[in-house]
N, CA, C and O atoms as a DFTB+ gen file, in Angstrom:
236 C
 N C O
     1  1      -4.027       5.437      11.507
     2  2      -3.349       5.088      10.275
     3  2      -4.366       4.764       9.173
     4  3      -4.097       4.899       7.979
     5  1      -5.668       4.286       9.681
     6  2      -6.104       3.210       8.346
     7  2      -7.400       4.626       7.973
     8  3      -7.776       5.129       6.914
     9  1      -7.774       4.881       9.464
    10  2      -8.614       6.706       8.982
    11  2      -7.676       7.360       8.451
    12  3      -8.061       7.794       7.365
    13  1      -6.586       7.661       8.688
    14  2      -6.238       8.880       7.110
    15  2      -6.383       8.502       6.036
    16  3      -6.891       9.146       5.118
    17  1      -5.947       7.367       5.985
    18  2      -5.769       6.883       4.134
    19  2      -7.247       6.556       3.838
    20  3      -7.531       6.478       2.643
    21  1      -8.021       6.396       4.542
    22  2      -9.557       5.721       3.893
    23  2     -10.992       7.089       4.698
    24  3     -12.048       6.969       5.320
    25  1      -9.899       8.598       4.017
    26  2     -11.024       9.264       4.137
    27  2     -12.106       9.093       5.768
    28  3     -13.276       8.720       5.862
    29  1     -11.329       9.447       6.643
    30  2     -11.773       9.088       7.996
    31  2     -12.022       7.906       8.368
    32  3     -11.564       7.373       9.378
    33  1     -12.855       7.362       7.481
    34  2     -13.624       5.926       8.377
    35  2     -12.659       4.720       8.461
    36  3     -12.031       4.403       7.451
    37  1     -12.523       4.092       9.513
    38  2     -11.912       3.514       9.549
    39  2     -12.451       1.567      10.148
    40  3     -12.029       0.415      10.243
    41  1     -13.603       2.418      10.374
    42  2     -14.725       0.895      10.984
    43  2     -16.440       1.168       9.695
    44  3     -17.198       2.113       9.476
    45  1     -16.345       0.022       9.287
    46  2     -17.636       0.078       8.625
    47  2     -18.222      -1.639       9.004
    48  3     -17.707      -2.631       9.521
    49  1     -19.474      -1.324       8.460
    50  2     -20.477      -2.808       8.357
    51  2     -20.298      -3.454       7.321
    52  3     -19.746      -3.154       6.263
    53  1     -20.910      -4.585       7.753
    54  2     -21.088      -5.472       6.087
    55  2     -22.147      -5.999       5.980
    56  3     -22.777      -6.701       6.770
    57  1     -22.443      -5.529       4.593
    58  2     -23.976      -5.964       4.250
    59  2     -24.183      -7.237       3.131
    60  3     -23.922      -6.906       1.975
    61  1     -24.506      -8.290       3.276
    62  2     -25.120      -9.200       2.728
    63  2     -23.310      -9.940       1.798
    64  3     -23.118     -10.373       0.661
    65  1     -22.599      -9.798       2.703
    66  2     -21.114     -10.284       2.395
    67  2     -20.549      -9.382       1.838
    68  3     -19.595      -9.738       1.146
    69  1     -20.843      -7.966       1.879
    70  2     -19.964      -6.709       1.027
    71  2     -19.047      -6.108       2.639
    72  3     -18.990      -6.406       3.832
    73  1     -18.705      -5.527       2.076
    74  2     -17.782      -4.411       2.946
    75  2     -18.388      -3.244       2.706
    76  3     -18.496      -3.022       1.500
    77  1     -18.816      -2.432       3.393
    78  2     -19.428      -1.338       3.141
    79  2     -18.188       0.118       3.096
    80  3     -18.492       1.294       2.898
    81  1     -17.276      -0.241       3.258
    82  2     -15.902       0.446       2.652
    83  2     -15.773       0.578       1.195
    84  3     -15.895       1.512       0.404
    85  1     -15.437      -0.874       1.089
    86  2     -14.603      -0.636      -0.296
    87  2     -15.430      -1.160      -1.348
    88  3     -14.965      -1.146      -2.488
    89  1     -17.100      -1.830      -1.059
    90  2     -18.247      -3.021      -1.923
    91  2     -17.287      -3.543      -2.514
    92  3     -17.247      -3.425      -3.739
    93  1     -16.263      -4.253      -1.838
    94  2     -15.881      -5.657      -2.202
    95  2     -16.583      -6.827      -1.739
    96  3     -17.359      -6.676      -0.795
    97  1     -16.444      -7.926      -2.228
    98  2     -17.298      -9.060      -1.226
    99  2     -16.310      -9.483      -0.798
   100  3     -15.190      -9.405      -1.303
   101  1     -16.706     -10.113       0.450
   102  2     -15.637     -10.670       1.635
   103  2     -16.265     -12.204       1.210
   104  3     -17.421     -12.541       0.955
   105  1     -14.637     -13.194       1.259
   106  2     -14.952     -14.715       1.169
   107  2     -16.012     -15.263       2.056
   108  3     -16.378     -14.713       3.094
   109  1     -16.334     -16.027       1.734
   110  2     -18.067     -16.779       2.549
   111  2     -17.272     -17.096       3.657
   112  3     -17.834     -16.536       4.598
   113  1     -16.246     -17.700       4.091
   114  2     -15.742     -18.017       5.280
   115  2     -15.097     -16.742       5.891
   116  3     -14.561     -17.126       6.931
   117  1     -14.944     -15.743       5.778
   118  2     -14.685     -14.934       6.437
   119  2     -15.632     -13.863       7.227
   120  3     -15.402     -13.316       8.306
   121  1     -17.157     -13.677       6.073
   122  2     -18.331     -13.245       6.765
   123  2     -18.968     -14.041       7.960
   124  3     -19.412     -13.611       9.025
   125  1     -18.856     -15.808       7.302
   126  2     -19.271     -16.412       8.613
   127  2     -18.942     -16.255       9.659
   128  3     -19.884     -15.983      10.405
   129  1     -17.495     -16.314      10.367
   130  2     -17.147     -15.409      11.356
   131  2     -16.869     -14.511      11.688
   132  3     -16.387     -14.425      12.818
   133  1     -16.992     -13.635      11.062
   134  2     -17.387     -11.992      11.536
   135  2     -18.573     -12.190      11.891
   136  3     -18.695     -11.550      12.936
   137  1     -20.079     -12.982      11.519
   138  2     -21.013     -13.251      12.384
   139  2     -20.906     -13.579      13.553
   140  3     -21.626     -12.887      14.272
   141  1     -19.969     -14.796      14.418
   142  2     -20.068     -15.158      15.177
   143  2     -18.210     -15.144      16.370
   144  3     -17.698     -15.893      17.201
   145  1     -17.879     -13.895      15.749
   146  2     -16.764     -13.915      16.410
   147  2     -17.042     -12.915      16.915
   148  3     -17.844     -12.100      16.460
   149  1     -16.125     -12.771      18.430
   150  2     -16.139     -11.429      19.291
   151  2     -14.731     -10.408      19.060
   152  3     -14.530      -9.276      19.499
   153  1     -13.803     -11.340      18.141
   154  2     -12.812     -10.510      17.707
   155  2     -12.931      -9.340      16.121
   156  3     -13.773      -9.382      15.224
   157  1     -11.830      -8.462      16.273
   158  2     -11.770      -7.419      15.464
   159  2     -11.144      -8.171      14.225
   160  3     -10.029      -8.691      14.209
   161  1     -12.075      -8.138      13.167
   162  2     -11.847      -8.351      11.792
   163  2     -11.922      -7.571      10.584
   164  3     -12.962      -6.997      10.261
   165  1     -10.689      -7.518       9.788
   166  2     -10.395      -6.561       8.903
   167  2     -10.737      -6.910       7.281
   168  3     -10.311      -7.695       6.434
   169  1     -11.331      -6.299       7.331
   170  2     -11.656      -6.316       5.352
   171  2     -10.315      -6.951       4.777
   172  3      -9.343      -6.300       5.159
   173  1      -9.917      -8.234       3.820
   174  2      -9.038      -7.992       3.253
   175  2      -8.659      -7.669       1.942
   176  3      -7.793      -8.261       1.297
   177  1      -9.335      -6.709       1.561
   178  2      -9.083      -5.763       0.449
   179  2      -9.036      -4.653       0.691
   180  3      -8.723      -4.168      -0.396
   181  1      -9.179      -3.416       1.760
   182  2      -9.539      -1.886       2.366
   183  2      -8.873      -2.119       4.082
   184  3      -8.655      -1.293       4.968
   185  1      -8.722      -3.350       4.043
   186  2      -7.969      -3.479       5.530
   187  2      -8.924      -2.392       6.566
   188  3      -8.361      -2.222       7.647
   189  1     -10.070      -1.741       6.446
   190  2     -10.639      -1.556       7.612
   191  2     -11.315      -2.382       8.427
   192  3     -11.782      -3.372       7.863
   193  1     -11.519      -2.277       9.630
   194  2     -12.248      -3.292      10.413
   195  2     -13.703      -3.225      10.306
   196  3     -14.358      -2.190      10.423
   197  1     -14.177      -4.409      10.074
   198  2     -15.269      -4.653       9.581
   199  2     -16.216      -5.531      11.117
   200  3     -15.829      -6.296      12.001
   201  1     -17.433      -4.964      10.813
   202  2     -18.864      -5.354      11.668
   203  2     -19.684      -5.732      11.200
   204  3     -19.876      -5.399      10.031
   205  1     -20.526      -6.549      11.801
   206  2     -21.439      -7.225      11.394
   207  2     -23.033      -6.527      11.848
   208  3     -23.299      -6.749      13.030
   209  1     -23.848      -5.922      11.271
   210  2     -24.340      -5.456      11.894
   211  2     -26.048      -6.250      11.730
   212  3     -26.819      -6.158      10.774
   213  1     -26.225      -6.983      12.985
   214  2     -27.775      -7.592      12.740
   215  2     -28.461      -7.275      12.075
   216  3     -28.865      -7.814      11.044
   217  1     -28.857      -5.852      12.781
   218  2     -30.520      -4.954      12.699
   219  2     -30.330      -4.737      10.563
   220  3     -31.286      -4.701       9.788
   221  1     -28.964      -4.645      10.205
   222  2     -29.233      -4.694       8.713
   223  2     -29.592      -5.685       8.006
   224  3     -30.362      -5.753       7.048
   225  1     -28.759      -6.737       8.739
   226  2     -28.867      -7.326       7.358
   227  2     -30.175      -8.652       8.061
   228  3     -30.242      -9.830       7.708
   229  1     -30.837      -8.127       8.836
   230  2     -32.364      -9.092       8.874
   231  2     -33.314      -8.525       8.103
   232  3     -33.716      -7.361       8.081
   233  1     -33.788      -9.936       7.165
   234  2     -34.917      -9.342       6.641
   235  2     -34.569      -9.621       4.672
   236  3     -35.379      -9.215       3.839
């Protein structure tokens, strides 16, 4: 459902509190746990599910 409407992708990263979907910024409390949660969390502006991805955003 959320890959048709968003041009295939339907899982992206987030870089430095953006969404790499839609470069919205995600609220400071919502990046914090997407750092440290093991559950599936959705952008809420592009509603794709969003990751946190280490190896980017160190440094």
């Amino acid at each position: 459902m959320i890959k048709g409407r968003r041009n295939g992708i339907a899982v992206v990263s987030a870089r430095s509190a953006v969404c790499c979907g839609c470069n919205m910024n995600l609220p400071p409390q919502l990046y914090n746990e997407l750092q440290r949660s093991e559950e599936l969390i959705y952008c809420p502006n592009c509603n794709r599910i969003i990751y946190w991805d280490e190896d980017v955003n160190v440094g």
